[in-house]
C-alpha positions in Angstrom: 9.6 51.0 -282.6 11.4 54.2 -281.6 9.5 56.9 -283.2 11.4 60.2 -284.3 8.3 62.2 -283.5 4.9 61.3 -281.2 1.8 63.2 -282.3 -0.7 63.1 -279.9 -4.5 63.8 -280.9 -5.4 62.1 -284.2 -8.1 63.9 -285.3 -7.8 65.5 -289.1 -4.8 67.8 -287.8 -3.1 65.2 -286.2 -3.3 62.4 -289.0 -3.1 65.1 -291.5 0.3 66.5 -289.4 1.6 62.5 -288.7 1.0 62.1 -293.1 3.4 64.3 -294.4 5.9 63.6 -291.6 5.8 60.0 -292.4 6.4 60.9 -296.1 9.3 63.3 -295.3 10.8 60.1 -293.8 10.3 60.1 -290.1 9.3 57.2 -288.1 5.7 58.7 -286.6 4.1 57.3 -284.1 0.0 58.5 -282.9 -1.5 58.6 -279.7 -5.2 59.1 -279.2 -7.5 58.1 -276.2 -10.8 56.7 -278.7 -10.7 55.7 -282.3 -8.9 57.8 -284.6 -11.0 60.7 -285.7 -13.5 60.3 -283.0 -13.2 63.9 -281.1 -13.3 66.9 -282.5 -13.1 65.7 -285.9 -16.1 63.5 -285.2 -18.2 66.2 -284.6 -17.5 69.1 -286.3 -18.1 69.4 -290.3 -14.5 70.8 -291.1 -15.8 74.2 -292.2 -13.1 76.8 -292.4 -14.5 79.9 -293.3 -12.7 83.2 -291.7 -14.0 85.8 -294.2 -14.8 87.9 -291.0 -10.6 87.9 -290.2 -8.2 89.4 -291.3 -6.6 88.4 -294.9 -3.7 85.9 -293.0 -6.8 84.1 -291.8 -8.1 84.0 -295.3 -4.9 82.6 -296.7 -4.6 80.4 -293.8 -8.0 78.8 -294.8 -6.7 78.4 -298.6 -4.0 76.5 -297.9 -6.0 74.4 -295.7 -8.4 73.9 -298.4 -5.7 73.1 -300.8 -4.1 70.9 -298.3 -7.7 68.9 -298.0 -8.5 68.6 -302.0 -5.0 67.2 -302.0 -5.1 64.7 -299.4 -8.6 63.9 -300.8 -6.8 62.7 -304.1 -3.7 61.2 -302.7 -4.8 59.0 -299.4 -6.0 55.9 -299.9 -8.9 56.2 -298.0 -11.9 58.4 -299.0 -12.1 61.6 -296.4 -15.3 62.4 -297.8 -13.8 66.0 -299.2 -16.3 68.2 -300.6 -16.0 71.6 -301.7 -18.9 73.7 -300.6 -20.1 77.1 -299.7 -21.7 79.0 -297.2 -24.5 81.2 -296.7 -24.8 84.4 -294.9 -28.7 85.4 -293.9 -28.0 89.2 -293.5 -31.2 89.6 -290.8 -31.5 93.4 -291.1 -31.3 95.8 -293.4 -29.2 97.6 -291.2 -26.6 94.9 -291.4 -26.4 94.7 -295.3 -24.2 98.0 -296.3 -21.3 96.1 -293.7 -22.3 92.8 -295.8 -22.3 94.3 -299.0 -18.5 95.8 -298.0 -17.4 92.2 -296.6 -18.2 91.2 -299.9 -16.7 93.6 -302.1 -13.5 92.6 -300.4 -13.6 88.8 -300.6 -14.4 89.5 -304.9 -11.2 91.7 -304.5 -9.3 88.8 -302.9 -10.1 86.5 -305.3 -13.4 84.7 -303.9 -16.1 84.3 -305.3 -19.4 85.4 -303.5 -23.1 86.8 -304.7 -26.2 88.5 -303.2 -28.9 86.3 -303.3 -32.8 86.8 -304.3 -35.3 85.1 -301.8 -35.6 82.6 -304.8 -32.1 82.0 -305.5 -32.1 81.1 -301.7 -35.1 78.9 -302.3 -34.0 77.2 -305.2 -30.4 76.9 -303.6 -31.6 75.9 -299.7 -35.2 74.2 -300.6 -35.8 73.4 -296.8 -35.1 77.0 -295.4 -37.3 78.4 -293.0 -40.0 80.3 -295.7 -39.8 83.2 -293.0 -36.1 83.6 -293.7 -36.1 82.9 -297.0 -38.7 85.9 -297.4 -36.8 88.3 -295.5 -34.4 91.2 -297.5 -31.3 89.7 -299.5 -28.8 87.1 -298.3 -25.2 86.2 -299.2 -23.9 83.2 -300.6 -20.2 82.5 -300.2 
């Protein structure tokens, strides 16, 4: 086989990358020391969540979210895609005027996030840490 293009690293970039070269046509071919998905991919829990950056970094991890419920629907194989959240434990007071901004521009941007009693956290997280769970508010993303 003479490949048009060599991707190199297989993890979910570079299978995700390979995909939609192979379905624009081009001969691909991968190249990956272990089984594919073994490295990084392996180990991490493909959480993207910038809402600390800046709003290209939000829009970046939209379109990579898109880009995963739509390769969740169209491979073959299950990717094990699931759309979750995350959850901010705001430790201080002092810190919750910055979350409570942070927040106020993610709404404005289109996500959706809450404040969160110590029982919304319990009923939402049932195994946190009670010592969290009773400190001030938290936020759910």
């Amino acid at each position: 086989m003479n490949p048009d293009i060599v991707v190199i690293g297989v993890g979910i970039v570079g299978t995700s990358c390979a995909n939609y070269l192979a379905q624009s046509g081009l001969k691909v071919h991968l190249v990956e020391k272990g089984p594919i998905g073994s490295g990084a991919s392996r180990a991490g829990m493909s959480h993207m969540a910038n809402w600390e950056e800046s709003e290209i970094h939000l829009e970046l991890t939209r379109q990579s979210n898109l880009l995963y419920e739509e390769l969740s629907q169209t491979l073959p194989t299950c990717i094990e895609y699931r759309h979750t959240g995350s959850t901010v434990i705001v430790e201080t007071s002092e810190k919750m005027d910055g979350m409570q901004k942070t927040m106020e521009r993610l709404q404005a941007w289109g996500l959706r996030c809450r404040m969160l009693s110590s029982q919304n956290l319990l009923e939402l997280e049932p195994n946190i840490a009670m010592k969290i769970c009773l400190e001030e508010q938290n936020a759910n993303f």
